[in-house]
N, CA, C and O atoms as a DFTB+ gen file, in Angstrom:
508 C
 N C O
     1  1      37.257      -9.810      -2.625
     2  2      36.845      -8.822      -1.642
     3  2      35.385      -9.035      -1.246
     4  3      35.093      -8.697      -0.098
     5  1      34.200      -9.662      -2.200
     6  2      33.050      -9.202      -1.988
     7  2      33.158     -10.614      -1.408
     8  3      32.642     -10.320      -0.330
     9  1      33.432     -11.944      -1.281
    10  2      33.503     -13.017      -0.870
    11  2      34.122     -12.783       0.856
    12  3      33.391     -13.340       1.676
    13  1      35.272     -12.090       1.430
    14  2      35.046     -11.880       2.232
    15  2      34.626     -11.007       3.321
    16  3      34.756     -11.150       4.536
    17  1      34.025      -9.948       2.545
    18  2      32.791      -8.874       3.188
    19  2      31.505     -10.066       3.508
    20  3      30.932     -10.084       4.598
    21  1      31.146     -11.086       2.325
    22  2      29.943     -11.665       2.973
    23  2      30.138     -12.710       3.757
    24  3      29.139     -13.266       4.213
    25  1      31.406     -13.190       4.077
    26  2      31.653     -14.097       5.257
    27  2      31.948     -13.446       6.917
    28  3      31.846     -13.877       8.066
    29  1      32.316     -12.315       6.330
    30  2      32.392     -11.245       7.971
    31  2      30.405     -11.239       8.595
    32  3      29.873     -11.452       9.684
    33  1      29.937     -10.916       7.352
    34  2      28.487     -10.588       7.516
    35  2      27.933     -11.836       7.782
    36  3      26.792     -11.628       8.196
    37  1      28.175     -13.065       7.752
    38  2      27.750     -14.263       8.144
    39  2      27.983     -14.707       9.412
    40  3      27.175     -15.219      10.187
    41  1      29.386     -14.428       9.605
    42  2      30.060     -14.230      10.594
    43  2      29.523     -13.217      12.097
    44  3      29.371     -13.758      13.193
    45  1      29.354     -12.115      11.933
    46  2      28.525     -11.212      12.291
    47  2      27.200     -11.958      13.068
    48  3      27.084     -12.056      14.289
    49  1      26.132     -12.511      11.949
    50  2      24.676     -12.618      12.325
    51  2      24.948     -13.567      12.606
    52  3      23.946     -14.159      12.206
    53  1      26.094     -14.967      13.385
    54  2      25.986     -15.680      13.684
    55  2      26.208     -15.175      15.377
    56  3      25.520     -15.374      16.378
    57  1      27.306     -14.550      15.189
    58  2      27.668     -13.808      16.491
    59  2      26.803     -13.132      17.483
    60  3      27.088     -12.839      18.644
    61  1      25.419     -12.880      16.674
    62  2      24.343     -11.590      16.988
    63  2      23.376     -12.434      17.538
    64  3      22.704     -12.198      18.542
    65  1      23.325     -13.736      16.614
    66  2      22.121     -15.068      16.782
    67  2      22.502     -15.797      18.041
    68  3      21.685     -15.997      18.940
    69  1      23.756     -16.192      18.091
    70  2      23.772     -16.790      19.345
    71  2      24.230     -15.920      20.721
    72  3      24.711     -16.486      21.703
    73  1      24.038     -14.636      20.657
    74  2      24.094     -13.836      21.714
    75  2      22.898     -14.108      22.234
    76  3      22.691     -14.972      23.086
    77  1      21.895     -13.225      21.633
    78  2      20.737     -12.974      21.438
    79  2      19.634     -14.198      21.782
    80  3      18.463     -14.045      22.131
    81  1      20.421     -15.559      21.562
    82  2      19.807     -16.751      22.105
    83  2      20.276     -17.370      23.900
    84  3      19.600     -17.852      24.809
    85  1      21.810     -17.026      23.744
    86  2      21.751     -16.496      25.396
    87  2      21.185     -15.761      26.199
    88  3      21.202     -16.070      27.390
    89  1      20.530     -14.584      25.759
    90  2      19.858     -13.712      26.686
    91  2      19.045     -14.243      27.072
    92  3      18.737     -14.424      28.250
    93  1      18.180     -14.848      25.435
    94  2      16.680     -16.089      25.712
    95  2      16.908     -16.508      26.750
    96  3      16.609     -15.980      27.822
    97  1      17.514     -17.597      26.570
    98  2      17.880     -18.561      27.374
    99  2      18.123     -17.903      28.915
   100  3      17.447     -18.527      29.733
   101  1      18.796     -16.966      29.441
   102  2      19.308     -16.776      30.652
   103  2      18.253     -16.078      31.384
   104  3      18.052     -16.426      32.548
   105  1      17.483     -15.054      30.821
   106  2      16.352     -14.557      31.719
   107  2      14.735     -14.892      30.858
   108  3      14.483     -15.007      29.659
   109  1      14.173     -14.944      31.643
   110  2      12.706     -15.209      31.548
   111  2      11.950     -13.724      30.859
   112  3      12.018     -12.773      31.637
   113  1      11.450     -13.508      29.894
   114  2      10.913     -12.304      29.510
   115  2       9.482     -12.341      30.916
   116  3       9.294     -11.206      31.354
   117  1       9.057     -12.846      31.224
   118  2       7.739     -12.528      32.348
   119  2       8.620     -12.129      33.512
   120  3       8.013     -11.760      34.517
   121  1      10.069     -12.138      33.564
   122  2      10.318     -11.902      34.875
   123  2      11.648     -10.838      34.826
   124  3      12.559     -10.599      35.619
   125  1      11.371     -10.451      33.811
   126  2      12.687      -9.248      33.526
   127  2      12.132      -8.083      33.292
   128  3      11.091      -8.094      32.634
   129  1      12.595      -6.979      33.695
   130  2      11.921      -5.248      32.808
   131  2      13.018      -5.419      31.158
   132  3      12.679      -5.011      30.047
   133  1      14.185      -6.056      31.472
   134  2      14.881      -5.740      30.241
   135  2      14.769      -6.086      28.823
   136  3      15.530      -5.617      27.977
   137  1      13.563      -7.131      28.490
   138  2      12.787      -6.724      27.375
   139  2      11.564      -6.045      26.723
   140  3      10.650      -5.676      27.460
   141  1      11.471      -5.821      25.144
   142  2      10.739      -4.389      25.161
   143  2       9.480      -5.098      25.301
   144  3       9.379      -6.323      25.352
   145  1       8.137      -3.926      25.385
   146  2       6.970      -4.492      25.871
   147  2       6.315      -3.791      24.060
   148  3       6.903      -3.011      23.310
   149  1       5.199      -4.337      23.907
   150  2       4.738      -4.962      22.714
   151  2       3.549      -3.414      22.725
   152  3       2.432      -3.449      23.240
   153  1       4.154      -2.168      22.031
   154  2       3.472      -1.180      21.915
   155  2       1.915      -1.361      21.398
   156  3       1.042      -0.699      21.958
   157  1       1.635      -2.104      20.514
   158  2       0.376      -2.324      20.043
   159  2      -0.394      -2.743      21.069
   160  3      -1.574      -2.394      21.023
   161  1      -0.036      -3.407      21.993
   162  2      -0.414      -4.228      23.013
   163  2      -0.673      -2.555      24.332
   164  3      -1.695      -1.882      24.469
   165  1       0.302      -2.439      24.848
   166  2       0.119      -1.400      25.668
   167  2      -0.997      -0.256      24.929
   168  3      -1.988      -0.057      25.631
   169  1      -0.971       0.333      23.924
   170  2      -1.588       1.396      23.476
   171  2      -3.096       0.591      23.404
   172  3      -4.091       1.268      23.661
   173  1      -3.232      -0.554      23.126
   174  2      -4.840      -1.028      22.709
   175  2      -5.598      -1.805      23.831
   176  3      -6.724      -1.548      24.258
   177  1      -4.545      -3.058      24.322
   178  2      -5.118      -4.061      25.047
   179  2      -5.157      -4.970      23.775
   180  3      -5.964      -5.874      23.988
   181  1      -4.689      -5.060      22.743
   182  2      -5.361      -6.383      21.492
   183  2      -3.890      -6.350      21.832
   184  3      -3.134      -5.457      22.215
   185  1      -3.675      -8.295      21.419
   186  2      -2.295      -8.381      21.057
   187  2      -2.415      -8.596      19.577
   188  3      -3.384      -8.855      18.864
   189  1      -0.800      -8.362      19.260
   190  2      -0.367      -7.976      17.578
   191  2       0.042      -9.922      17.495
   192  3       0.130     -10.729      18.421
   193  1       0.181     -10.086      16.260
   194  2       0.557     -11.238      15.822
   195  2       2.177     -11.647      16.051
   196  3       2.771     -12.548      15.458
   197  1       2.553     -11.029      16.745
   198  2       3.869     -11.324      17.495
   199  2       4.455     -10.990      19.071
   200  3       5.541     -10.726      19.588
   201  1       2.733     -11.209      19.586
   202  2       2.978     -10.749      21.546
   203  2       3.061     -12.729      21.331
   204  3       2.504     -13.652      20.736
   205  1       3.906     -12.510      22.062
   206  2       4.163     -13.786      22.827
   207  2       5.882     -14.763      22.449
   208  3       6.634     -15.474      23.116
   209  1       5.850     -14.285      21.105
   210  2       7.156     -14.445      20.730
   211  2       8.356     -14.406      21.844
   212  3       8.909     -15.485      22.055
   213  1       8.750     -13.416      22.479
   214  2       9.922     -13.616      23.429
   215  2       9.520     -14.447      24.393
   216  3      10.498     -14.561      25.132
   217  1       8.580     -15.139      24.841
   218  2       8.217     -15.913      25.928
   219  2       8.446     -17.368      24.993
   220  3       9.030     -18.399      25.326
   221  1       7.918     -17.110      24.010
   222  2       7.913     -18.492      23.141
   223  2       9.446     -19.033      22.862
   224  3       9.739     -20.133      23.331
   225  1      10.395     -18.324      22.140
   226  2      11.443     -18.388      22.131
   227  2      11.805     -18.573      23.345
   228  3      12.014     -19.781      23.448
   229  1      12.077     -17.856      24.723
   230  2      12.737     -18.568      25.660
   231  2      12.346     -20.154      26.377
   232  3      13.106     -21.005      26.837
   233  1      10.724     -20.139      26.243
   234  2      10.602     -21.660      26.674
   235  2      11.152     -22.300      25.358
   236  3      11.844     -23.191      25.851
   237  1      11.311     -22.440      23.870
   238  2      11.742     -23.187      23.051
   239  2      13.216     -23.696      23.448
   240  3      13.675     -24.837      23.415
   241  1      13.752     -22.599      23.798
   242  2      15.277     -22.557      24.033
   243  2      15.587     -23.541      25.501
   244  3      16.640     -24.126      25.752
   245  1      14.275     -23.509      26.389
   246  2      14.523     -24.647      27.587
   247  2      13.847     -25.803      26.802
   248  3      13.673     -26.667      27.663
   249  1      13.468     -26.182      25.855
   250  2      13.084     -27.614      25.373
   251  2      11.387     -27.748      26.126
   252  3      10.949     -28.812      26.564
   253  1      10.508     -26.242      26.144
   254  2       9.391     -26.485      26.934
   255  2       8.559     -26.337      25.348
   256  3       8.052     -25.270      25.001
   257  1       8.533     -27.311      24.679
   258  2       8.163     -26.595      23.132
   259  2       6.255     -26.131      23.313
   260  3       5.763     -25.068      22.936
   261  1       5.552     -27.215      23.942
   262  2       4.242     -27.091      24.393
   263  2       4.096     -25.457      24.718
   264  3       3.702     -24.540      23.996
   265  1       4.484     -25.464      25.835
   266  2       4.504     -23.717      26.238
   267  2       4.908     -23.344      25.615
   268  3       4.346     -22.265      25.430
   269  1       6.057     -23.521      24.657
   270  2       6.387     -22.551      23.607
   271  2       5.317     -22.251      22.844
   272  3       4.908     -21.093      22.942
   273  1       4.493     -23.316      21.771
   274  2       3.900     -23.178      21.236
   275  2       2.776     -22.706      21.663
   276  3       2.255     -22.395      20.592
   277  1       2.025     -22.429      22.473
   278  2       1.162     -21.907      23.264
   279  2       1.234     -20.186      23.370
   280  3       0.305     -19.410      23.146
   281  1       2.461     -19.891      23.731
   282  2       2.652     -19.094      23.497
   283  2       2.465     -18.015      22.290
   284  3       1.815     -16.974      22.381
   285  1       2.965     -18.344      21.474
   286  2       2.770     -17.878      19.692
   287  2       3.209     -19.288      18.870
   288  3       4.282     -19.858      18.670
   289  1       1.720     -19.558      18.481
   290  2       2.321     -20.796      17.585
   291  2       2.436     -20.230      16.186
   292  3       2.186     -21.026      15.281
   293  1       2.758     -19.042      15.861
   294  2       3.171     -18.350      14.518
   295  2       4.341     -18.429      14.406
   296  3       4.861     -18.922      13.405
   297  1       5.019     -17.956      15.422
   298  2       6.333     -18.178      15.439
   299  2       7.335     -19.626      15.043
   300  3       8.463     -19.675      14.553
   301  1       6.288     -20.865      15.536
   302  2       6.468     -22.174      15.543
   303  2       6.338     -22.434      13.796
   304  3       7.160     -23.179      13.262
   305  1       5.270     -21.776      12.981
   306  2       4.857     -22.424      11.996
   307  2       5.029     -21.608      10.826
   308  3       4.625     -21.933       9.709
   309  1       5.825     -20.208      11.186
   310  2       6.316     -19.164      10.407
   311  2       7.968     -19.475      10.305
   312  3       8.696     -19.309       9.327
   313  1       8.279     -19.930      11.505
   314  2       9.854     -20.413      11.828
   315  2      10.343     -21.579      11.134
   316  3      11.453     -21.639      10.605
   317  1       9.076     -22.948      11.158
   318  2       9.804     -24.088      10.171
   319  2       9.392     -23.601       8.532
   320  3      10.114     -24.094       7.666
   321  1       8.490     -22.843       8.149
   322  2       8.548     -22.025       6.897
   323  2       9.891     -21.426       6.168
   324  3      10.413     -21.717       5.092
   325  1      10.207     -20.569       7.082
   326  2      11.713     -20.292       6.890
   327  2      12.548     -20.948       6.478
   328  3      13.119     -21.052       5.392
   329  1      12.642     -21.651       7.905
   330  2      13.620     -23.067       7.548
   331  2      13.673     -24.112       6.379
   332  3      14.634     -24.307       5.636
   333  1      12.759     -24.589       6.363
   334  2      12.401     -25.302       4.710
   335  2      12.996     -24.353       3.841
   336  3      14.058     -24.638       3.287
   337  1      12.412     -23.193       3.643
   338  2      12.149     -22.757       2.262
   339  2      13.899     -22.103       2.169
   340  3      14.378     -22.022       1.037
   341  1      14.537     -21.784       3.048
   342  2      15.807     -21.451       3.383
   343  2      17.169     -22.753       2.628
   344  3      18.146     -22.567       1.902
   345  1      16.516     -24.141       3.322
   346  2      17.411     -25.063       3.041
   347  2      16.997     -25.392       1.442
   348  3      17.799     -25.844       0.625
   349  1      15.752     -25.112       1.189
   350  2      15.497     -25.509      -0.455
   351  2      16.647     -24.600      -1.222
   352  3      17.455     -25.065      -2.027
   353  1      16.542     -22.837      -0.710
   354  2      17.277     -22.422      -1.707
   355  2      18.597     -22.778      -1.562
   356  3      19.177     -22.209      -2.487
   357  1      19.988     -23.870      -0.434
   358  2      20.737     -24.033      -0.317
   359  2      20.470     -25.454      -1.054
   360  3      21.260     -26.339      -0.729
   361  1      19.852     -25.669      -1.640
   362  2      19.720     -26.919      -1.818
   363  2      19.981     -28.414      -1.578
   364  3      20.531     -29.319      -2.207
   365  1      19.313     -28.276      -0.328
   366  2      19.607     -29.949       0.696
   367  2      18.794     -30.632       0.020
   368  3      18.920     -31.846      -0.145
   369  1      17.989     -30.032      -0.390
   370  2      16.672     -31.536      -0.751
   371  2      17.078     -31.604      -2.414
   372  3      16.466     -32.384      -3.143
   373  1      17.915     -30.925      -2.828
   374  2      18.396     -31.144      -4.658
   375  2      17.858     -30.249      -5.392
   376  3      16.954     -29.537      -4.954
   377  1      18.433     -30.118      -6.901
   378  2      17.987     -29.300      -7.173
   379  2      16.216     -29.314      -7.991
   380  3      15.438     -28.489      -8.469
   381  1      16.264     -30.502      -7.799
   382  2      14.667     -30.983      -8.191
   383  2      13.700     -29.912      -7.489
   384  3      12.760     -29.439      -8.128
   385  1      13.974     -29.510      -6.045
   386  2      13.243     -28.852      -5.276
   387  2      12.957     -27.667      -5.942
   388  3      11.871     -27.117      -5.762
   389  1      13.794     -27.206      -6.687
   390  2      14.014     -25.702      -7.038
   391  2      12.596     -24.767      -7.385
   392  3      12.471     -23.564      -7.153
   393  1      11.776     -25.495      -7.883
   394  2      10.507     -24.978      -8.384
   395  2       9.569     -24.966      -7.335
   396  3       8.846     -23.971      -7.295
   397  1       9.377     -25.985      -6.321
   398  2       8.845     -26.093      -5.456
   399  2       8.866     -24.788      -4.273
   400  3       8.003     -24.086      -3.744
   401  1      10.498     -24.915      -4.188
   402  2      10.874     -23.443      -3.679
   403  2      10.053     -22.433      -4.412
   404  3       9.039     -21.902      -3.961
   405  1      10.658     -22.189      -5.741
   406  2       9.744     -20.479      -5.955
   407  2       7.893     -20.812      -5.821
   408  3       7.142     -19.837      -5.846
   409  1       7.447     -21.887      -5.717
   410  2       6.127     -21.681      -5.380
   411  2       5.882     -21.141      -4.006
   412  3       5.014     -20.273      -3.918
   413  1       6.583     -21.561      -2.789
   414  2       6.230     -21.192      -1.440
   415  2       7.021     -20.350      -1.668
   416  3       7.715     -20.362      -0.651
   417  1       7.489     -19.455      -2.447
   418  2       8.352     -18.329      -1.824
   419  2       7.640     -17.257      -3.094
   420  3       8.233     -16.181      -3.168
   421  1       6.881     -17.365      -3.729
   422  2       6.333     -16.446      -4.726
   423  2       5.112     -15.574      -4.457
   424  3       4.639     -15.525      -3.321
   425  1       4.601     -14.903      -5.442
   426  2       3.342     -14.193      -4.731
   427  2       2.461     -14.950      -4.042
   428  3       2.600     -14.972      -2.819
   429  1       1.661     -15.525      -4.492
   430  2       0.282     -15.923      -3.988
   431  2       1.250     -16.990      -2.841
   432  3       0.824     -18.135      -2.987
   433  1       2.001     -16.966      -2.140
   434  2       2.561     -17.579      -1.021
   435  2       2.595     -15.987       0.103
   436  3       2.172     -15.964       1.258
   437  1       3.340     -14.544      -0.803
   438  2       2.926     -13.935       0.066
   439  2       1.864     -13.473       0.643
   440  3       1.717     -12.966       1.755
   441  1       0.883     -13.760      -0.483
   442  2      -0.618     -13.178      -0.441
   443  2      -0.853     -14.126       0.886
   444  3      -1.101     -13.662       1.999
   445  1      -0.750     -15.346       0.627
   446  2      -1.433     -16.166       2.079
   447  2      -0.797     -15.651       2.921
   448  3      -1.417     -15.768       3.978
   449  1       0.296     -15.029       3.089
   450  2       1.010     -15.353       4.598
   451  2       0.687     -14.214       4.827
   452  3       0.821     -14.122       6.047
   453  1       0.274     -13.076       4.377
   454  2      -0.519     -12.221       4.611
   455  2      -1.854     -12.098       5.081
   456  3      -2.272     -11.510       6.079
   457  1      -2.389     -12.669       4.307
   458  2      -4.102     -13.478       5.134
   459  2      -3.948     -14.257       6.154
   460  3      -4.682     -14.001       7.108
   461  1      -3.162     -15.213       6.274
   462  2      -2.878     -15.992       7.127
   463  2      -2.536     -14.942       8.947
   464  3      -3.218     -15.049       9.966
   465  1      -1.776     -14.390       8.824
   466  2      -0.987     -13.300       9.702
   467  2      -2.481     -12.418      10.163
   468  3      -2.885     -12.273      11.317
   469  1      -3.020     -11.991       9.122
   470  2      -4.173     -11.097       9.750
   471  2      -5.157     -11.604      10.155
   472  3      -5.912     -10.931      10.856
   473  1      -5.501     -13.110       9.807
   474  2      -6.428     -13.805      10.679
   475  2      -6.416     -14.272      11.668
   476  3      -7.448     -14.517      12.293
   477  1      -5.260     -14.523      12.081
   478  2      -4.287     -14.860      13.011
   479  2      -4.246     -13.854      14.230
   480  3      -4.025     -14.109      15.414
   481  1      -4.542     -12.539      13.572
   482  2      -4.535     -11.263      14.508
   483  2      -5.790     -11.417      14.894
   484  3      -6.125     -11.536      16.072
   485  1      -6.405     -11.423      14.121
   486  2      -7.791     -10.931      14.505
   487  2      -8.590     -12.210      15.270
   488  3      -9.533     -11.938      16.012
   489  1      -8.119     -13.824      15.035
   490  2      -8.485     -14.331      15.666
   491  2      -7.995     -14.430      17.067
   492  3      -8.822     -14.561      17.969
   493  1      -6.514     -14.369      17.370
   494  2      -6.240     -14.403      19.003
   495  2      -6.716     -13.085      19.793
   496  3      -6.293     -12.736      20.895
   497  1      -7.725     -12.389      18.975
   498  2      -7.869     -11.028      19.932
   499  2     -10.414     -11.228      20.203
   500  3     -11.285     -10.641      20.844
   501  1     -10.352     -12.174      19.403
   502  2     -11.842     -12.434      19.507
   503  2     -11.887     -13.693      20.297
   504  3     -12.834     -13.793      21.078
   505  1     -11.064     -14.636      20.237
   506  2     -11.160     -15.918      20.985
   507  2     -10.106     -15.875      22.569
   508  3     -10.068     -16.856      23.312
């Protein structure tokens, strides 16, 4: 039973992921009202460490990766983070990796990506 509750749920966020990457893909966030606008952003004028993301993602999704990355290169370098540390715990790279994994995935990994994220804020809003 619990084996196929978590294949519906896989099932599911695959269904949700590649919707959700059609929309990307089909309209332009600079040229639509139908995505949301970035409250931190409206209430301050500073952008948050994730304005630019839906623009980034849709040029990624046309193969414009430059503009993508331009866009939010957090997204670019928070996204292959994931990815790595994702396929370590499926173990593509063996299980040799395994330790390697809990280092980038342990505290002082969140501590950086925490520092990392707020410098990140504070630098795209001074430069």
């Amino acid at each position: 039973m619990q084996k196929k509750f978590t294949i519906l749920i896989a099932v599911a966020a695959i269904i949700f992921v590649a919707a959700m990457a059609f929309v990307y893909f089909k309209y332009n966030p600079l040229e639509s009202n139908m995505f949301p606008k970035c409250g931190f952003y409206v209430i301050t004028g500073w952008k948050c460490p994730g304005c630019g993301s839906q623009r980034a993602l849709h040029f990624l999704l046309h193969g414009q990766f430059a503009e993508s990355f331009r866009q939010n290169p957090l997204l670019w370098v928070g996204g292959i983070y994931i990815a790595v540390t994702q396929l370590m715990r499926l173990r593509w790279f063996g299980p040799r990796c395994e330790q390697l994994r809990l280092s980038l995935t342990g505290l002082w990994a969140s501590v950086f990506w925490l520092v990392a994220i707020i410098a990140y804020w504070v630098l795209r809003n001074v430069f």
